[in-house]
C-alpha positions in Angstrom: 24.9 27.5 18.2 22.0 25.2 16.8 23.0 22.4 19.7 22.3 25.1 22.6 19.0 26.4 20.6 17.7 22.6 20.7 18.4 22.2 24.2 16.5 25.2 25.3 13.5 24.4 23.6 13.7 20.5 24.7 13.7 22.3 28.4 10.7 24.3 27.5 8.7 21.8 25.9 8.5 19.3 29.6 5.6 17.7 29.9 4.8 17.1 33.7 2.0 14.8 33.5 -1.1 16.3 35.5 -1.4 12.9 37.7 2.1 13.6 39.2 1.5 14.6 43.0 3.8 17.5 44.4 6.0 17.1 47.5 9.3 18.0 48.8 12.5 15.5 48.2 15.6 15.0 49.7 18.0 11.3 48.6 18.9 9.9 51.8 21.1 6.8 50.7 21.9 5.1 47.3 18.0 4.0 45.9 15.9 6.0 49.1 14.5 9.7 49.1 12.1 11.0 51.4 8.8 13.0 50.2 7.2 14.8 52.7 8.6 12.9 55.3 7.6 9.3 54.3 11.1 7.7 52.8 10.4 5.9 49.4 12.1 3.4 47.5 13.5 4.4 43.6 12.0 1.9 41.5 15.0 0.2 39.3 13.9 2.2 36.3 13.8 5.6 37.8 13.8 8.6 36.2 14.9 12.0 37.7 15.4 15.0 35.6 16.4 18.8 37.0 14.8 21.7 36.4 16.4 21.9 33.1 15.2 18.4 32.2 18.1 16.4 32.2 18.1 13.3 33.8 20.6 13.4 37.3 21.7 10.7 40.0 19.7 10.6 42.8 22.6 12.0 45.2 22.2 15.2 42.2 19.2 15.9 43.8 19.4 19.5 46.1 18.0 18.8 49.9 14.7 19.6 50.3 13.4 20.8 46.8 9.9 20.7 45.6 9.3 18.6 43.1 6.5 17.0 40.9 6.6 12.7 41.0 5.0 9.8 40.2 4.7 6.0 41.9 4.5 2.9 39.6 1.8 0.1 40.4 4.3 -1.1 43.8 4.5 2.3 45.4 7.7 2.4 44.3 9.2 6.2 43.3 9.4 6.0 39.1 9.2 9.7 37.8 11.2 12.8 39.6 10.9 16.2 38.0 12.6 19.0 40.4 10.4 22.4 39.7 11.6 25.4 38.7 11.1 28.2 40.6 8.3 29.6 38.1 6.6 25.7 37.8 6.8 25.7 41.8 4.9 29.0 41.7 2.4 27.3 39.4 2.7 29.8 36.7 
């Protein structure tokens, strides 16, 4: 019972960092995604966590979600965080 408490309130307590620019994501093939059209390289250290904040695979990620990301210095796709539908609405 005390697990599933801490998980809910590691879920809650997400910090989307406010440089992260929004877009729509889809994984194309083993390290690419596409944002908005434009495919992007993962960078090697890539992090992508669901809505629930866990981190996934990039072939986890749903077609065409919106999501919030950040690039490292060489453009390079380093942060994934798929929205839920409330953070999507911007509430």
């Amino acid at each position: 019972m005390f697990f599933g408490c801490v998980g809910l309130a590691q879920a809650q307590l997400r910090m989307i960092p406010p440089d992260a620019q929004r877009g729509v994501i889809r994984h194309v093939q083993e390290m690419i995604v596409e944002i908005d059209g434009t495919q992007r390289r993962l960078a090697p250290a890539a992090q992508i966590r669901d809505n629930a904040n866990r981190i996934v695979m990039p072939t986890a990620i749903p077609p065409w979600v919106i999501v919030k990301y950040r690039l490292d210095k060489d453009g390079f796709v380093l942060q994934v965080w798929l929205l839920t539908p409330e953070e999507a609405r911007g509430e």
